[in-house]
N, C-alpha and C positions, 0 to 999 in steps of 0.2 A: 196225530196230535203234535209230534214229533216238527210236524215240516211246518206246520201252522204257526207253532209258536218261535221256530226258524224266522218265518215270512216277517210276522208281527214284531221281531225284535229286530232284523236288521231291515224293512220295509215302512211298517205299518203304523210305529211309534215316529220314527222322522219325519216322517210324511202329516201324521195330522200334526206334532210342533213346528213344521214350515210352514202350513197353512196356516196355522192358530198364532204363530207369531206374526205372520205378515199381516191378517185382519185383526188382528191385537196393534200392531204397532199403525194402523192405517186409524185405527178407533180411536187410540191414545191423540195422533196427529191432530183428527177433525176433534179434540176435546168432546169424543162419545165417552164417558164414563159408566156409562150404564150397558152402552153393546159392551166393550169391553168387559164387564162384569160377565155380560153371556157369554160372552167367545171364552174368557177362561173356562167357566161351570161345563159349558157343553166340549170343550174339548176334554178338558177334566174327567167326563164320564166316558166320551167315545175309549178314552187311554185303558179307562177303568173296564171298560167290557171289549176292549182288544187282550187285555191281559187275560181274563177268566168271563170267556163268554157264558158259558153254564151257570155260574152264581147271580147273573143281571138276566138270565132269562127263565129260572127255577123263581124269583125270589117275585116276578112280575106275572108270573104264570096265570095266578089269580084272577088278572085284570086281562089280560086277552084271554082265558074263559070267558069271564061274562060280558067280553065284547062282542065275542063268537056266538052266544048265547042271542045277545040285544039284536045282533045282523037277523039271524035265522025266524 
């Protein structure tokens, strides 16, 4: 867990704010107001479940059960 949260702090945090700022700042350009709104929200939560993958994947468990369910 040690080398993981290693990777994610000096890799995995830069890397999606260079992506998310260049298609943030490419959004803003063509006055997309509304991609821009996603591009925050979803880089916002990739950041949020790079930090503590286990709390974004306990807290969702619920719904891929019974997606797992719906498949079979």
């Amino acid at each position: 867990m040690a080398l993981f949260s290693f990777l994610v702090s000096k890799f995995g945090i830069p890397a999606v704010a260079f992506f998310a700022g260049m298609k943030a700042l490419k959004a803003w350009k063509e006055q997309q107001l509304g991609k821009l709104v996603v591009i925050i929200l979803v880089a916002g939560f990739i950041v949020f479940f790079l930090e503590n993958p286990e709390t974004v994947l306990n807290a969702t468990k619920p719904i891929w059960s019974k997606l797992i369910e719906a498949v079979k």
